[in-house]
C-alpha positions as CSV (number, residue, x, y, z in Angstrom):
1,X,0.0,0.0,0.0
2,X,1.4,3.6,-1.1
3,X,1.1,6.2,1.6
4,X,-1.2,9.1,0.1
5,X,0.9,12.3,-1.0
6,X,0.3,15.5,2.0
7,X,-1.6,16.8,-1.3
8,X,-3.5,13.8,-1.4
9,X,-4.0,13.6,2.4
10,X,-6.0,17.8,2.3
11,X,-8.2,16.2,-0.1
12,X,-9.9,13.5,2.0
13,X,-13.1,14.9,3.3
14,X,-12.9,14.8,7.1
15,X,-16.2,13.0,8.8
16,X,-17.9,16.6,9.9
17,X,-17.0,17.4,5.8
18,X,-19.2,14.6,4.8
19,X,-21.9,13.5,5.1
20,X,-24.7,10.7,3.4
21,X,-28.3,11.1,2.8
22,X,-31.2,9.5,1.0
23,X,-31.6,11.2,-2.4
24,X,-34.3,13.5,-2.6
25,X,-36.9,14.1,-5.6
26,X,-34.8,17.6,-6.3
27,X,-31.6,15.8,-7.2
28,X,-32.9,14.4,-9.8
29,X,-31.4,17.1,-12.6
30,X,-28.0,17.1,-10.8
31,X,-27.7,13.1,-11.1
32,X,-28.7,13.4,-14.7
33,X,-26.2,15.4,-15.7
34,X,-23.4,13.4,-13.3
35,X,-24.5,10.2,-15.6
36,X,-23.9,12.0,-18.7
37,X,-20.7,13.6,-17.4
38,X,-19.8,10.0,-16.2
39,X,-20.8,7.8,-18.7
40,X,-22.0,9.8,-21.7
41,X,-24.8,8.7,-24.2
42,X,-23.4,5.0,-24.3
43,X,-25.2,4.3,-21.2
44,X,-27.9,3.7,-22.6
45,X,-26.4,0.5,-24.0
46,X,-24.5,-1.1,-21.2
47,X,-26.0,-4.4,-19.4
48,X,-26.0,-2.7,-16.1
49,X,-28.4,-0.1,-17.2
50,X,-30.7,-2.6,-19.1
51,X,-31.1,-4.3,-16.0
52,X,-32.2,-1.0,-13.6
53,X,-34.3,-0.1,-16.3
54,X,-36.2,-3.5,-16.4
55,X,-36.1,-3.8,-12.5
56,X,-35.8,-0.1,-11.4
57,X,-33.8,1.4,-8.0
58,X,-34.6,0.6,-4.6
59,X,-35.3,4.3,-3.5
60,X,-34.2,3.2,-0.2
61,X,-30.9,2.5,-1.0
62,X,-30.3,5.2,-3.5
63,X,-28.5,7.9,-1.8
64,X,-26.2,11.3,-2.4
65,X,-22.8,11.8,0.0
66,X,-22.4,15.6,0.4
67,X,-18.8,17.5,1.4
68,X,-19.3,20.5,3.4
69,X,-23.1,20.4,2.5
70,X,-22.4,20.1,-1.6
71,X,-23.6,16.8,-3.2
72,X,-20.6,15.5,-4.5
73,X,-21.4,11.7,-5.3
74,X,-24.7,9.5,-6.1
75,X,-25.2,5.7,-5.6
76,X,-28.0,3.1,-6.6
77,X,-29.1,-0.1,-6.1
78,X,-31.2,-2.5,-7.6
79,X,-32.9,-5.3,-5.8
80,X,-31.8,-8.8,-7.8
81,X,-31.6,-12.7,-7.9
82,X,-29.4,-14.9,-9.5
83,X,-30.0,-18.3,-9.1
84,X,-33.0,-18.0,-6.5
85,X,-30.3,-16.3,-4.6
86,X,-31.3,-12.6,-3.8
87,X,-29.0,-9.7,-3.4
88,X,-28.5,-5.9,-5.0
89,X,-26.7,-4.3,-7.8
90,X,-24.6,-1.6,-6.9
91,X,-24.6,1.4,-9.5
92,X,-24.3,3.7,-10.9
93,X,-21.7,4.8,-8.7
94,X,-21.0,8.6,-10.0
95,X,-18.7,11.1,-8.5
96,X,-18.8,15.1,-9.6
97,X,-15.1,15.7,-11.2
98,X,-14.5,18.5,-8.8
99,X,-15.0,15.9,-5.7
100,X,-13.0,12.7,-7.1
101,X,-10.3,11.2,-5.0
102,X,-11.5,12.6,-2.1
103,X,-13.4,9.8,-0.8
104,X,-16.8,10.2,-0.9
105,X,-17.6,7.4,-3.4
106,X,-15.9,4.8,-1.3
107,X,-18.1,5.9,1.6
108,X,-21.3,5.9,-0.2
109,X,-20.1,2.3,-1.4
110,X,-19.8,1.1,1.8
111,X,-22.7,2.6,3.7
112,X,-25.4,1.7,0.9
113,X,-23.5,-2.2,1.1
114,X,-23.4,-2.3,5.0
115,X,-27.7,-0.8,4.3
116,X,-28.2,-4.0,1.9
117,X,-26.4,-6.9,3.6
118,X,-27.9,-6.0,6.9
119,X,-31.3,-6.8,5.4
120,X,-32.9,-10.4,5.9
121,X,-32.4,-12.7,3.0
122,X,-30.0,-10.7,1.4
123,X,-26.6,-12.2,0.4
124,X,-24.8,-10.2,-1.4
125,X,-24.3,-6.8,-3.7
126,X,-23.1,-7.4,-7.2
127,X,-21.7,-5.0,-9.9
128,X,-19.5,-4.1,-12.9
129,X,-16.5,-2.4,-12.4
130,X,-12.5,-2.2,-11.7
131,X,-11.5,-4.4,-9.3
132,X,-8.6,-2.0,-8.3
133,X,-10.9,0.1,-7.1
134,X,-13.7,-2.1,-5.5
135,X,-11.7,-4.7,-4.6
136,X,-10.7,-2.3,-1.6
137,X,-13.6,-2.2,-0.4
138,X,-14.2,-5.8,-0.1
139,X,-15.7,-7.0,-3.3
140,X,-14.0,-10.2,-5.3
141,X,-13.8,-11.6,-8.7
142,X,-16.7,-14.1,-9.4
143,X,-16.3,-17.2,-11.8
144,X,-15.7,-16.0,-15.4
145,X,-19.0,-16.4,-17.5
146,X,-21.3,-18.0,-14.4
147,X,-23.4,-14.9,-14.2
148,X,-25.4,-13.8,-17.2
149,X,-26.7,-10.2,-17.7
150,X,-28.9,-9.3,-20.6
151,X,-26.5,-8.1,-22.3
152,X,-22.4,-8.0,-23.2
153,X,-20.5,-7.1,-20.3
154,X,-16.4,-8.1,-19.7
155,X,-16.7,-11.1,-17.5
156,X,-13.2,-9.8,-15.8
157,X,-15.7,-6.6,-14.0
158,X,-18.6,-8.5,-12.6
159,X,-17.7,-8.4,-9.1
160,X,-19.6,-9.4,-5.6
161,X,-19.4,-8.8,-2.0
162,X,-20.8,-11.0,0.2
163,X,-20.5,-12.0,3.9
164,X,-20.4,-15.9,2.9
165,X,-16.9,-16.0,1.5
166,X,-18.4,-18.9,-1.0
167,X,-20.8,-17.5,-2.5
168,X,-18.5,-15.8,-5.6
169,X,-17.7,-19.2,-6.4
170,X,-21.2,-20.9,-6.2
171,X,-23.6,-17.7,-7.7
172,X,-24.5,-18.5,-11.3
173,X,-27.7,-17.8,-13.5
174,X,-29.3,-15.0,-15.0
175,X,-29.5,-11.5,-13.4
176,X,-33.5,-10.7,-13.1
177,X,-35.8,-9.6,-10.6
178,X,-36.8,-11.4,-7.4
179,X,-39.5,-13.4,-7.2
């Protein structure tokens, strides 16, 4: 592990800086325009959003981290199974340019998964990203190919966190809606 540069170090929000809430109707133009900054008109395409739009957000577990009362990041989740097995689908994680690197993603990451897995019959939070920057926070490669989306997505990025340890060796099936 690198030590963070004294640069880096100002940059992390302290915990008065920052702060976590449910997202509210009125961010609703603000996290628009974060997904087009942060994913531009492709989105449209990509597996993960074919499966919110089919399913759609828990609005429970959709929330906005703020530094020094600005929103600065916005996380989702979607309530799925795989295999009979229910869980959630973290994303889109989206950060505002001006607040990256400072930390606020990784929190919302964290306190959205800790709001998930403490739920009964939940066991685990899946997603699609860069494992060098989830895998910090816990989440691990799952077997190449087991898990299906409806649509093309690089087997290397579909990633789980779960407290069974097992489990990213075992989940397999189709990503769809609970039932």
């Amino acid at each position: 592990m690198t030590a963070l540069s004294p640069l880096a170090a100002e940059t992390i929000p302290t915990p008065d800086a920052l702060s976590i809430r449910p997202e509210l109707p009125e961010d609703d133009g603000w996290i628009e325009a974060l997904h087009e900054i942060s994913f531009g008109p492709g989105r449209f395409a990509r597996a993960a959003y074919r499966v919110r739009e089919r399913i759609g957000v828990d609005p429970s577990l959709s929330h906005i981290a703020e530094v020094k009362g600005e929103r600065a990041a916005s996380v989702r989740m979607t309530p799925i199974a795989i295999g009979g097995v229910k869980g959630y689908m973290l994303g889109p994680l989206m950060t505002d340019p001006a607040y990256r690197k400072q930390g606020a993603g990784r929190a919302l990451v964290r306190h959205v998964c800790d709001l998930a897995l403490a739920r009964d019959g939940i066991a685990f939070v899946l997603l699609v990203g860069d494992f060098a920057y989830y895998g910090p926070l816990g989440f691990e490669k799952t077997v190449l190919r087991a898990i299906r989306f409806p649509g093309p997505v690089d087997p290397e990025r579909v990633l789980v966190l779960a407290p069974d340890a097992g489990l990213k060796d075992v989940l397999a099936g189709n990503v769809g809606p609970w039932v």
